[in-house]
C-alpha positions in Angstrom: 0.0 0.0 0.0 3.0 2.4 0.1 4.4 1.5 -3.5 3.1 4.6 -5.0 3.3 8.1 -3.8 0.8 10.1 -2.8 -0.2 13.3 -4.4 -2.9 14.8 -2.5 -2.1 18.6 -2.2 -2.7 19.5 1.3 -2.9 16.7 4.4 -5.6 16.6 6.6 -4.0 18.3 9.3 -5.7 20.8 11.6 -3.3 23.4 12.2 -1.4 23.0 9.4 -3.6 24.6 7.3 -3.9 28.2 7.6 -1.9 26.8 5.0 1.6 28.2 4.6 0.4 31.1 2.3 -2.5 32.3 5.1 0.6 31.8 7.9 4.1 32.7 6.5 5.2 35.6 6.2 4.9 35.6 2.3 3.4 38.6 1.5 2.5 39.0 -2.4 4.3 36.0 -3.7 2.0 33.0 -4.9 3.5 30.3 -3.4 4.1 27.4 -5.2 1.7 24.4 -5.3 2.4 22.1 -2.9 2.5 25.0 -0.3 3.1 22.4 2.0 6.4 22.8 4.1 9.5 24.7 5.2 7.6 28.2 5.3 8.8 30.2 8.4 6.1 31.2 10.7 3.6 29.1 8.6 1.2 26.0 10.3 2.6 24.4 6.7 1.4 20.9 6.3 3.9 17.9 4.3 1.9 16.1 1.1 -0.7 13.8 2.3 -1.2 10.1 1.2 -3.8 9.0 -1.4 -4.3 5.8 -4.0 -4.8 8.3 -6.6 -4.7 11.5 -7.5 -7.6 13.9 -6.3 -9.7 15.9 -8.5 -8.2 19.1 -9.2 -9.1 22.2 -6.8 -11.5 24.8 -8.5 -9.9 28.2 -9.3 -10.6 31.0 -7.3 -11.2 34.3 -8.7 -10.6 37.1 -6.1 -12.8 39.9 -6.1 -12.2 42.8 -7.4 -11.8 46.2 -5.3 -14.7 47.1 -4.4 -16.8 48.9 -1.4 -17.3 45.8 1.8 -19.4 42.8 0.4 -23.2 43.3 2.7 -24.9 40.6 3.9 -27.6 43.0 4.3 -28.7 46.5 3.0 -27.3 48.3 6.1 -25.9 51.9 6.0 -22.5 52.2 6.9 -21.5 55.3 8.8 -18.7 57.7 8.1 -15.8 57.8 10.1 -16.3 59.8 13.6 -14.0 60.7 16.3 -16.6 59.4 19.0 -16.7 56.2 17.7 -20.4 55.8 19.2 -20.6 51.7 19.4 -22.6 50.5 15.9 -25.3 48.7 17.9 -26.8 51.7 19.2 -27.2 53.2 15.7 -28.3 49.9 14.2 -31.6 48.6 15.3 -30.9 45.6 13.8 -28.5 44.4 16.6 -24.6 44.2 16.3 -23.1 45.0 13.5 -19.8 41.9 12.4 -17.2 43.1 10.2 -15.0 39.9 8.5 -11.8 40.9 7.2 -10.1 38.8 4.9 -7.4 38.8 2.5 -9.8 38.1 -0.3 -8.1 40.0 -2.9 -4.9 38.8 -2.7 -3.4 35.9 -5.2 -1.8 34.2 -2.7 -4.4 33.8 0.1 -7.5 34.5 -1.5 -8.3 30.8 -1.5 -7.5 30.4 2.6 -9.2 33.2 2.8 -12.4 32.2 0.5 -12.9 29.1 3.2 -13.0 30.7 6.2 -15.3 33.7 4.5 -17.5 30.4 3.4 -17.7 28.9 7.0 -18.1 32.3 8.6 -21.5 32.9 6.3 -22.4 29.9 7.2 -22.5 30.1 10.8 -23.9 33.8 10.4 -26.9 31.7 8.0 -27.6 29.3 10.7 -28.0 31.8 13.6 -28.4 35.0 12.1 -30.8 36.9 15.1 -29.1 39.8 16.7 -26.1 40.2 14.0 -25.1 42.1 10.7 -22.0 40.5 8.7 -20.0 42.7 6.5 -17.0 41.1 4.5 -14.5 43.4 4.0 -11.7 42.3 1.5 -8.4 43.3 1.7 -5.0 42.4 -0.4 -1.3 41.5 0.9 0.3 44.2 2.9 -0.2 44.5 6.3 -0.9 48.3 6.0 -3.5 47.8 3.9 -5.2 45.3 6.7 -4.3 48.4 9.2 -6.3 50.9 7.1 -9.1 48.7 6.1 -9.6 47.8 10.0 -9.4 51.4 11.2 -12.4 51.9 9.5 -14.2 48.8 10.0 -13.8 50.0 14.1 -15.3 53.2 13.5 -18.6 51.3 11.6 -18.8 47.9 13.5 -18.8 46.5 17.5 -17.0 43.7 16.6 -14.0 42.9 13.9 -12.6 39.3 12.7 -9.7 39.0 11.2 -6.8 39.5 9.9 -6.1 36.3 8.7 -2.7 36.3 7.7 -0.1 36.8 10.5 2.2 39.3 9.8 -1.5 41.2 9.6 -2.3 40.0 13.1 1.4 41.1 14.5 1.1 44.5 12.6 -2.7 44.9 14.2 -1.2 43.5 17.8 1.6 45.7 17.9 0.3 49.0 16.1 -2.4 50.0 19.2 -5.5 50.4 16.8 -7.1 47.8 18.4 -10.5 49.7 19.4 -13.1 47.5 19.4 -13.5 43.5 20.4 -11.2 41.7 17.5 -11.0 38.0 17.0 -7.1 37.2 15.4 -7.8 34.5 13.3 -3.9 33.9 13.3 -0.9 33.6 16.4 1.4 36.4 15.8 4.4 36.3 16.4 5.1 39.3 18.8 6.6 38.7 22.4 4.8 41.6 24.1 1.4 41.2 25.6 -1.6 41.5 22.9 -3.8 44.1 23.2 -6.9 43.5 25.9 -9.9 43.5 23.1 -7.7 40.7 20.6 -8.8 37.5 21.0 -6.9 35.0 19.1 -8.4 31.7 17.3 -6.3 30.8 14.9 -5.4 26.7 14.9 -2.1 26.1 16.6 0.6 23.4 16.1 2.2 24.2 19.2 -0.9 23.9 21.4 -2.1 20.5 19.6 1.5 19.1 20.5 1.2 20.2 24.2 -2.9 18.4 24.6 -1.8 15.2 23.1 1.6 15.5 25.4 -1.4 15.6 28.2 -3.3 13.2 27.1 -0.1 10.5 26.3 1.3 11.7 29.9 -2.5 10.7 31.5 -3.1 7.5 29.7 0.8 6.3 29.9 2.1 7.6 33.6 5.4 8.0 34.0 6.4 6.7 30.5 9.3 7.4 28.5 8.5 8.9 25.0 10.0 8.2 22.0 9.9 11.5 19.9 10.0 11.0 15.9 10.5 14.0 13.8 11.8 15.4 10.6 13.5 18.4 9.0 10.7 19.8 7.6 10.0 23.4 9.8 6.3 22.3 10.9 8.0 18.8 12.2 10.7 20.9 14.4 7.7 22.8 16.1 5.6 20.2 16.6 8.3 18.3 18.4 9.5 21.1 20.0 5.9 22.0 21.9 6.0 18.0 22.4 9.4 17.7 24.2 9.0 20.5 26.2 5.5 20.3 27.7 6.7 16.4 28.2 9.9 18.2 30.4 7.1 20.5 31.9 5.0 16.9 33.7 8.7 15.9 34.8 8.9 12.6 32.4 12.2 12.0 30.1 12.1 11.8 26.2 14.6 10.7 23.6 14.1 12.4 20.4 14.7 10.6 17.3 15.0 13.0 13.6 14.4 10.5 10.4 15.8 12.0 6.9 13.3 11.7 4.0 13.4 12.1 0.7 10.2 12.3 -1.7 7.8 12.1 1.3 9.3 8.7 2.5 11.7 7.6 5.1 15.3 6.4 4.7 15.3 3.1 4.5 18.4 3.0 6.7 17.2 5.1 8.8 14.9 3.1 9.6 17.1 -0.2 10.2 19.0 1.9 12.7 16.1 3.2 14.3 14.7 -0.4 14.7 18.2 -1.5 16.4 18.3 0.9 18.4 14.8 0.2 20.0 15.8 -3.4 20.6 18.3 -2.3 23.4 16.6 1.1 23.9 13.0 0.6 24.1 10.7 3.7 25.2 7.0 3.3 26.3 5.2 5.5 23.7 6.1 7.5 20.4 4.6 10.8 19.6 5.1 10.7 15.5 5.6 14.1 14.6 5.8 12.7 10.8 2.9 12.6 8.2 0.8 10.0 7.7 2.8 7.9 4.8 5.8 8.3 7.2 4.3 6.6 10.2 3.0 3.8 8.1 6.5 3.5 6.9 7.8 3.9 10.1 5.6 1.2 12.3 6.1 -1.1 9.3 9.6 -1.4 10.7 9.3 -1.2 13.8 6.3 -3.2 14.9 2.7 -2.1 16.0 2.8 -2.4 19.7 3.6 0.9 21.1 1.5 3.5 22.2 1.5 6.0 19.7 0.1 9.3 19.8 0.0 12.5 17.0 -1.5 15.6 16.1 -4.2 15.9 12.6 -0.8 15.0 10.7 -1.0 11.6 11.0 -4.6 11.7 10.1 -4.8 9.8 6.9 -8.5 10.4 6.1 -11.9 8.4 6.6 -12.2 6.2 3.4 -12.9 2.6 4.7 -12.0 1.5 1.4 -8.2 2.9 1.5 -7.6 1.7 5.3 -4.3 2.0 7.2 -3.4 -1.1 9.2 -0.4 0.0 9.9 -2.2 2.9 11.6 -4.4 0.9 14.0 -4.8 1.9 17.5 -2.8 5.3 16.7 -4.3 8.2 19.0 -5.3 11.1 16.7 -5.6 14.5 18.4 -7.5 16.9 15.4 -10.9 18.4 14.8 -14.2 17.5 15.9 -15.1 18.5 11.9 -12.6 16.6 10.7 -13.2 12.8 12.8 -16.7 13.2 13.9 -18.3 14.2 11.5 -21.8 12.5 12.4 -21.4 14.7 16.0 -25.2 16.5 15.8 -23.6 19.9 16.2 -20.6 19.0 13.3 -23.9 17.6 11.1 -25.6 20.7 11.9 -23.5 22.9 9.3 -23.4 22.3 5.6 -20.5 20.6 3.8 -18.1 23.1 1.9 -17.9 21.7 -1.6 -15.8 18.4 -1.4 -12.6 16.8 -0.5 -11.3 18.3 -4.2 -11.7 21.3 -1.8 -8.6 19.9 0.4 -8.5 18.9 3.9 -6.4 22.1 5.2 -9.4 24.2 3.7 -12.2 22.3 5.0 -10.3 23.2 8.5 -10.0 26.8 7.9 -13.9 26.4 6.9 -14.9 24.8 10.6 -12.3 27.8 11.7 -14.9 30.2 10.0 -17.4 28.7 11.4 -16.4 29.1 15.0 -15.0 32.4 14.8 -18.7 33.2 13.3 -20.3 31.6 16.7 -17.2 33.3 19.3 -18.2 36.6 17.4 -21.8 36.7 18.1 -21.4 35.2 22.1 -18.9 38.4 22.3 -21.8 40.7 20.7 -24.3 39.3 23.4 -20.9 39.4 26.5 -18.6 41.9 25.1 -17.1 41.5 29.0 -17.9 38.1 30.2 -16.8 34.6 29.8 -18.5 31.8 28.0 -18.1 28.5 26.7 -18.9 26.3 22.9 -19.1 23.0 21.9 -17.3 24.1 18.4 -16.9 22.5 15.4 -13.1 22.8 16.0 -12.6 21.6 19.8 -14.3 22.7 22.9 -14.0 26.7 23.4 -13.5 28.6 26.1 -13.4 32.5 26.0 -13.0 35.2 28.8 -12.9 38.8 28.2 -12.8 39.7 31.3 -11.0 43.0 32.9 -7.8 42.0 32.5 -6.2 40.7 29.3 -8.4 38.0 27.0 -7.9 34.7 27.2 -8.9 31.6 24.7 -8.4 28.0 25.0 -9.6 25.1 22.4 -9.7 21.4 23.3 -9.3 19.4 20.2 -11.0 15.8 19.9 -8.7 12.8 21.1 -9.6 9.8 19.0 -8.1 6.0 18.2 -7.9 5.0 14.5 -9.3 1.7 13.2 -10.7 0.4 9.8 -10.5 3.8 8.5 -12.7 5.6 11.0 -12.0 7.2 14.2 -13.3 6.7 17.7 -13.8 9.4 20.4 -11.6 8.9 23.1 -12.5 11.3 26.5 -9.1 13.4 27.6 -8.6 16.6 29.6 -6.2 19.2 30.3 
């Protein structure tokens, strides 16, 4: 099953996605179309593993410039110096504003999906809120202007998506008005007290299934597996040192690919090695095609835990035995998806859509729900049953604070089983 290669575009990963182009700090530059790996700053995601090839991905044509994209006939006020809050002046109820990148080549199709799971949230429960999509393009300037004036005309903004936008917003003290970051930026100062970020986050995935390995395996030894690739460095990285954090040991293990698949002699040392050597667990921070490879060598009997990189899809047909009994931490919209509140929402196209944008969809979709709660609590704390993890948001008086719980789950025969962990 691992003769041929496989081509699928993007792997089902849940923080990879923001897909290196919506992450990095490309600005203007289309990257090129694997946008998988190696792209500083970016939740990049390694090829994924498929039979076949997928269907082609549908072009996206960005829209043109233009005045913000209404969801309803609303009047949008000119810019004051009072700022008066835009539920006041809009019977209606609160008014959303969604910035996105939509008119830039390289991240108009990130973009595009969380725009589509946004509206789609904002269709199921629309009572109380007005969505405007404002489009931007690539500099983070333009993102600063365009959300100046969304502030003065809105209570609430989301976005930017990209995140040298989020660092530029985070660091340029323009935030006004309740702002959901849809990114991490990379700043070490504190954020601003109205920024709330959302954004799917390799690091924190890493550091839950550390929890949830050091809860089901006490006192265990890990055996760390990683690669060169930049989104395999930080995933181990947040592994190893939340594992040093609960006081257990760790002996990290890097495998040189080429092509997507292990050295082969690599692999013969790695098994030698664990015959005088053996750990208790492995946290794979490989892809999927990698750990197939990789428990093909060395047997099936360790506990072995990963993050929505390892994922290698729901298709009974196309099964992984070599993947039976792995732990899988990753989206509830991505392994569950007969859950009644995942079935609740529609599907975004298909799988020719790719599995990194059907995340940044269910991102858009939560980010849609966290906005309105914050429209109804501007102050207070609350909690959701997302359709990326369990959510838990406090904007209290001091700074803001987020926190999303992804779904544990074991694979077998091509589906995935719920598995009950905590923090």
């Amino acid at each position: 099953m691992l003769k041929k290669k496989n081509i699928r575009a993007l792997l089902p990963t849940a923080a990879f996605g923001l897909l290196a182009a919506a992450l990095s700090a490309c600005s203007s530059t289309p990257l090129p179309p694997d946008t998988g790996c190696g792209v500083p700053g970016g939740l990049c995601a390694p090829a994924a593993t498929s039979a076949s090839p997928p269907p082609a991905e549908p072009s996206y044509t960005p829209p043109p410039p233009a005045a913000p994209v209404q969801t309803n006939p609303i009047e949008i006020l000119p810019p004051t110096g009072s700022r008066p809050l835009a539920a006041d002046l809009n019977p209606s109820g609160a008014r959303i504003a969604l910035l996105l990148p939509l008119q830039s080549d390289a991240l108009a199709q990130p973009a595009e999906a969380v725009r589509a799971g946004f509206m789609a949230g904002y269709e199921r429960d629309r009572g109380g809120v007005t969505v405007n999509v404002i489009p931007t393009g690539d500099s983070s300037q333009a993102t600063l202007d365009a959300y100046a004036r969304a502030a003065e005309q809105h209570d609430i903004v989301v976005g930017p998506l990209a995140r040298p936008a989020v660092a530029a917003l985070a660091t340029s003290g323009a935030v006004t008005r309740p702002t959901i970051a849809l990114n991490h930026p990379q700043t070490n100062g504190p954020l601003p007290r109205q920024m709330l970020v959302v954004g799917l986050s390799l690091e924190d995935e890493a550091r839950q299934v550390a929890d949830w390995a050091a809860a089901e395996q006490p006192g265990a030894r890990a055996l760390v597996l990683t690669g060169k690739a930049a989104w395999q460095q930080r995933l181990s990285g947040a592994f190893t040192a939340r594992w040093a954090q609960l006081g257990l040991n760790n002996m990290v293990v890097e495998l040189p690919s080429s092509d997507g698949y292990v050295d082969a002699n690599a692999l013969a040392e790695l098994r030698s090695r664990m015959q005088v050597d053996q750990p208790q667990l492995v946290f794979a921070a490989l892809d999927a095609v990698q750990l197939r490879q990789v428990r093909s060598a060395i047997g099936t009997s360790l506990p072995t835990y990963g993050t929505a990189s390892i994922n290698p899809g729901r298709d009974p047909g196309s099964a992984a035995p070599e993947l039976a009994g792995v732990r899988i931490l990753d989206l509830p919209w991505a392994v569950q998806p007969e859950h009644p509140l995942v079935a609740s929402y529609p599907r975004w196209g298909d799988t020719s859509n790719g599995y990194d944008m059907q995340r940044l969809y269910a991102l858009g979709i939560d980010a849609f729900r966290i906005a309105r709660q914050l429209a109804l609590r501007p102050d207070g704390a609350f909690e959701l049953d997302g359709v990326t993890g369990r959510l838990s948001v406090d904007m209290g008086a001091g700074a803001s604070a987020f926190r999303r719980v992804e779904t544990g789950t074991v694979y077998r025969d091509g589906a995935f089983e719920a598995v009950a962990f905590g923090r």
